[in-house]
TIVO-291327 format. One record per residue: residue number from 1; x, y, z of N, C-alpha, C, O, CB in turn. Coordinates in steps of 0.02 Angstrom, whole numbers, plus 50000, padded with zeros to 5 digits. Last residue first. Glycine has a CB too. Example, Ala and Ser with C-alpha at 12.3 -4.5 7.8 and 13.67 -1.06 7.14 Angstrom:
<patis>
- num  nx  ny  nz  cax  cay  caz  cx  cy  cz  ox  oy  oz  cbx  cby  cbz
- 2  50642  49888  50354  50684  49947  50357  50645  50002  50394  50670  50057  50402  50704  49970  50286
- 1  50660  49716  50390  50615  49775  50390  50660  49835  50390  50712  49834  50423  50565  49776  50452
</patis>
This chain:
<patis>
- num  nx  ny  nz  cax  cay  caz  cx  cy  cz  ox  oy  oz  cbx  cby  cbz
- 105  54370  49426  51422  54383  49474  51387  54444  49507  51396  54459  49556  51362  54340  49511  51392
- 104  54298  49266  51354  54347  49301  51411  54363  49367  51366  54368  49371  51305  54428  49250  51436
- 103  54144  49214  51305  54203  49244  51282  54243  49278  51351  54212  49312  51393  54182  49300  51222
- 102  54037  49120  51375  54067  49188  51368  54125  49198  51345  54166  49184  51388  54070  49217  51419
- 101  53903  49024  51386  53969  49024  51374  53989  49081  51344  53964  49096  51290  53987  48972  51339
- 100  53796  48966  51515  53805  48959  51437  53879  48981  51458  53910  48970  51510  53753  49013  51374
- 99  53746  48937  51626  53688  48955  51608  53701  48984  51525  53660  49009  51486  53660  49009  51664
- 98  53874  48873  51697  53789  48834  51682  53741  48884  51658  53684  48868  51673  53748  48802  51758
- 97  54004  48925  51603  53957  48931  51660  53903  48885  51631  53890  48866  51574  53932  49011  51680
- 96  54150  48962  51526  54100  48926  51518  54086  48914  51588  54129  48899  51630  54109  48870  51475
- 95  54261  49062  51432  54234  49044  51516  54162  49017  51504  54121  49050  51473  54228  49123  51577
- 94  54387  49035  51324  54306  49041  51347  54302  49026  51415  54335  48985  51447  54255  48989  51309
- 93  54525  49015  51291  54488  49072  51249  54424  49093  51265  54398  49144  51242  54479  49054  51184
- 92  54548  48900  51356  54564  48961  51355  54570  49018  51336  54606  49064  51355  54583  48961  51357
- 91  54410  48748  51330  54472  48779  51305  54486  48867  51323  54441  48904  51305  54468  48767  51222
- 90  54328  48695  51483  54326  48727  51412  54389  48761  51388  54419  48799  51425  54272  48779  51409
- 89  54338  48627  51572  54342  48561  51517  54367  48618  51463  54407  48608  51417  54251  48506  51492
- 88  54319  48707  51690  54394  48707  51663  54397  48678  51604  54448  48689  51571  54445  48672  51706
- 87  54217  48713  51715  54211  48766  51662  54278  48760  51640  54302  48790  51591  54188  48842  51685
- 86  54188  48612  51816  54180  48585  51761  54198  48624  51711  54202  48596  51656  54126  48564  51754
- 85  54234  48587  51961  54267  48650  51910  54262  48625  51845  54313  48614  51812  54350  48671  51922
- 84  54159  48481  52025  54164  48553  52032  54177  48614  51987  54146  48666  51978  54204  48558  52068
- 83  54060  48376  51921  54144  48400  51917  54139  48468  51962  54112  48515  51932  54179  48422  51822
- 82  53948  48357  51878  53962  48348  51962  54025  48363  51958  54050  48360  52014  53951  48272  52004
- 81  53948  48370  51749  53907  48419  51782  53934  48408  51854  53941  48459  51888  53822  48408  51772
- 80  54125  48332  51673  54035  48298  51699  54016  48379  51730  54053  48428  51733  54030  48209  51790
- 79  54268  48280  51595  54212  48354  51611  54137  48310  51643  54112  48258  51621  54185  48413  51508
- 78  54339  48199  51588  54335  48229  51654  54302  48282  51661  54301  48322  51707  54388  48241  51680
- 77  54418  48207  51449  54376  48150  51481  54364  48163  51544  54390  48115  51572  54406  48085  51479
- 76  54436  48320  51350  54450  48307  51400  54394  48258  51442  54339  48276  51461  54465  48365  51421
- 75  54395  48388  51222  54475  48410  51239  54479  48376  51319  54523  48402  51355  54490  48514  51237
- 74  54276  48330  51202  54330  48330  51156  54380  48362  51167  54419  48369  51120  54317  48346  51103
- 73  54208  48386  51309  54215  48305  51318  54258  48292  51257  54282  48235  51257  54137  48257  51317
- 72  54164  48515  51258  54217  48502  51300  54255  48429  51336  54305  48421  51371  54196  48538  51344
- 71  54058  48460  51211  54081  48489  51166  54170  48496  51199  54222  48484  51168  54031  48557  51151
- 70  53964  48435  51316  53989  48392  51255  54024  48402  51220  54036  48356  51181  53959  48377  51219
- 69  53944  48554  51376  54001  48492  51415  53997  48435  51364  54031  48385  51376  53973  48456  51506
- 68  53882  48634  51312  53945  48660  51330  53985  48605  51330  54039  48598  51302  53947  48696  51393
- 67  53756  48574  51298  53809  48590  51238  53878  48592  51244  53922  48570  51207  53800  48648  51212
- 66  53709  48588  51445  53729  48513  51396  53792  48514  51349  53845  48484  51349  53664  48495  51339
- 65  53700  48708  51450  53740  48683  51499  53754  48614  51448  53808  48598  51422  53702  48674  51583
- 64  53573  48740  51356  53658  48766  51343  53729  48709  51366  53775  48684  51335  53669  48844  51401
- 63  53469  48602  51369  53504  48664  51387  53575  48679  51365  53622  48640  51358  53505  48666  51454
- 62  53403  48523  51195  53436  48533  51253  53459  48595  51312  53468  48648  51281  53476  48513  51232
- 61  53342  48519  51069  53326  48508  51129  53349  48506  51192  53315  48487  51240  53311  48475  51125
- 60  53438  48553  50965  53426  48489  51000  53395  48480  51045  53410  48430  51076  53466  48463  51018
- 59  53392  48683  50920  53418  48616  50860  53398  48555  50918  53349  48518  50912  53532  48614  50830
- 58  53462  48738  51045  53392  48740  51015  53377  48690  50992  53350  48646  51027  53379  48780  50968
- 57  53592  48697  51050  53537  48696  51104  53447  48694  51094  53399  48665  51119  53553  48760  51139
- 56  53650  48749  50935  53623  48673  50950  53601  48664  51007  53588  48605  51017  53670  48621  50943
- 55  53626  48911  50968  53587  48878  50905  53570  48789  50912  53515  48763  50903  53642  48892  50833
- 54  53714  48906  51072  53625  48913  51076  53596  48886  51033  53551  48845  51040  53592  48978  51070
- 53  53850  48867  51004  53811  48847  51066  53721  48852  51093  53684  48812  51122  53847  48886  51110
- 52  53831  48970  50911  53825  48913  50916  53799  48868  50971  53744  48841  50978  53868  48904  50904
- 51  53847  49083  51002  53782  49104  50960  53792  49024  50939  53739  48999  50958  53785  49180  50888
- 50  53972  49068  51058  53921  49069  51099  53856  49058  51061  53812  49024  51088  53923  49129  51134
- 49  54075  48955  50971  54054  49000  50981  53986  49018  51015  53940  48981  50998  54064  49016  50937
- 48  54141  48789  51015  54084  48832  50975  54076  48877  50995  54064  48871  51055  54025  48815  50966
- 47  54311  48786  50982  54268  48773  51041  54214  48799  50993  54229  48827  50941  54283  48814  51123
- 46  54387  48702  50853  54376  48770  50890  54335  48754  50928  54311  48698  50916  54355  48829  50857
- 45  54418  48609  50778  54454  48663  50778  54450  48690  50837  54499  48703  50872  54439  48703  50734
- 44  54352  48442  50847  54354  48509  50848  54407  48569  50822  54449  48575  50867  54349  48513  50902
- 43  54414  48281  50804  54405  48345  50863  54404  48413  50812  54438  48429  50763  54483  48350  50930
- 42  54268  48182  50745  54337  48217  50733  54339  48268  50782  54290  48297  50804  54348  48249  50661
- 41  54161  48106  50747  54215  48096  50784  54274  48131  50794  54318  48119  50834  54231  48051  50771
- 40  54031  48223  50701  54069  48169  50676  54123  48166  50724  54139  48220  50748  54093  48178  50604
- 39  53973  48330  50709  53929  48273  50713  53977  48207  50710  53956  48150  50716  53874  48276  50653
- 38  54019  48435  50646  54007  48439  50718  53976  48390  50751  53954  48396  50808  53974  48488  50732
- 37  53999  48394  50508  54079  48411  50526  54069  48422  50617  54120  48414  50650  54114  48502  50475
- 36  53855  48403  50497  53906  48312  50481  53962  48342  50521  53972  48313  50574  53942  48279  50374
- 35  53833  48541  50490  53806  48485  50539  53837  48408  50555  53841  48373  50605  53740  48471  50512
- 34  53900  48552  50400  53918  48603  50466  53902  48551  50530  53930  48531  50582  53858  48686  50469
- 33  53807  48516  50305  53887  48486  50282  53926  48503  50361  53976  48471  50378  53936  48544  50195
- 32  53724  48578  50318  53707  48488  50345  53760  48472  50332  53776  48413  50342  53650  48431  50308
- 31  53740  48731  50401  53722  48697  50364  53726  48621  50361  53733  48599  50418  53741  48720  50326
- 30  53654  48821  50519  53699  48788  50506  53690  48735  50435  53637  48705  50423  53711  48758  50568
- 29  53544  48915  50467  53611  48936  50515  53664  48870  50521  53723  48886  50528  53582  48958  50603
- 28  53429  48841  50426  53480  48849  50364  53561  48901  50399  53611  48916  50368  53425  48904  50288
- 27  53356  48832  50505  53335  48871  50456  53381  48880  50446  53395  48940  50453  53298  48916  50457
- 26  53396  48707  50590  53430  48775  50604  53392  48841  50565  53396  48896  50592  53512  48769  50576
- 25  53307  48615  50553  53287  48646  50623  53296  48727  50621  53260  48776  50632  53337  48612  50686
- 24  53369  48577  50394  53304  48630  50408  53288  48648  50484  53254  48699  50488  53231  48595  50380
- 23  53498  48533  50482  53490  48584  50439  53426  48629  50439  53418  48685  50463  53499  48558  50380
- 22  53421  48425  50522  53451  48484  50589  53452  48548  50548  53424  48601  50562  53545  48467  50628
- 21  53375  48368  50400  53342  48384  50456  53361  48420  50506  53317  48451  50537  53328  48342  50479
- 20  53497  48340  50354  53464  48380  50319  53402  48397  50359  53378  48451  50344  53453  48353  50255
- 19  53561  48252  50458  53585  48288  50458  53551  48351  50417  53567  48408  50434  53634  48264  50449
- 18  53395  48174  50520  53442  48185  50485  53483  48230  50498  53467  48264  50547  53427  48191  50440
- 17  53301  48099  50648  53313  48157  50606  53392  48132  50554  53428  48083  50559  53326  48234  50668
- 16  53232  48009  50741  53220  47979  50675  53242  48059  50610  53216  48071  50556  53116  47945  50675
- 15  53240  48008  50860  53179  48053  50835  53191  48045  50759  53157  48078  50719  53181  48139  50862
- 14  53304  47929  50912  53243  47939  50962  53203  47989  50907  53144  48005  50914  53265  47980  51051
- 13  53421  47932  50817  53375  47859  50837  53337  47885  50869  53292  47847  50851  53403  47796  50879
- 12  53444  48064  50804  53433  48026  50755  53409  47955  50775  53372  47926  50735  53489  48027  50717
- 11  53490  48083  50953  53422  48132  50925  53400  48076  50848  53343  48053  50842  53457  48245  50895
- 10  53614  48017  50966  53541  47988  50999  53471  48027  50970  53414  48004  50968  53543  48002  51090
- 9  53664  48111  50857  53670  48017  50851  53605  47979  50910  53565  47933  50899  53775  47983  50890
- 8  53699  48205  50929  53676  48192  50859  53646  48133  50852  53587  48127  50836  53725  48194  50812
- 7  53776  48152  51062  53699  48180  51065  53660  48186  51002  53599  48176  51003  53697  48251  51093
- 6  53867  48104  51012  53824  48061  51062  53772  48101  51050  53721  48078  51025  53846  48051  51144
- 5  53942  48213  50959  53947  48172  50903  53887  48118  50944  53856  48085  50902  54038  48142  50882
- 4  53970  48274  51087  53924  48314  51027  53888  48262  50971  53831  48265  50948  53980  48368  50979
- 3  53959  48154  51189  53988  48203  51168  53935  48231  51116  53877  48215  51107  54057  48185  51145
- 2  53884  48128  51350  53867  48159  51278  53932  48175  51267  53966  48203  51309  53812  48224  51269
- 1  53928  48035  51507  53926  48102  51478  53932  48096  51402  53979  48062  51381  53982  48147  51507
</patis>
């Protein structure tokens, strides 16, 4: 299983991008300094917000579902897709499903 910082990092060897390259993907919604800080080994402040979550879905080619569980592979080594209760990886502020990620209300 990807973390966030895995999936940057394979898009840049298979497709030869940059961090100023995700930048221009995003049209400038994230920036390449935004892009390094979500790209890099460091944990997370914060879970990504839903409109994030899409945005590097896009950016990367990927489904939501991906984003989610890379991103949740930084608060917990036991997130996978075959995990039954994979929406648990996500921190208590979000309910996270396979088809993206909701704010609890």
């Amino acid at each position: 299983m990807l973390t966030l910082h895995d999936l940057i990092q394979q898009r840049f060897d298979e497709r030869g991008w940059s961090y100023g390259e995700l930048e221009r993907r995003s049209d400038g919604r994230l920036t390449k300094s935004r892009w390094q800080q979500i790209g890099s080994h460091n944990r997370l402040n914060a879970f990504p917000k839903v409109a994030t979550v899409r945005l590097l879905a896009e950016v990367l080619d990927v489904d939501e579902t991906t984003i989610v569980l890379a991103a949740a592979r930084r608060w917990s080594s036991t997130c996978s897709r075959r995990a039954p209760c994979w929406h648990r990886c996500c921190p208590p502020e979000r309910i996270c499903c396979p088809t993206g990620c909701a704010a609890r209300s």
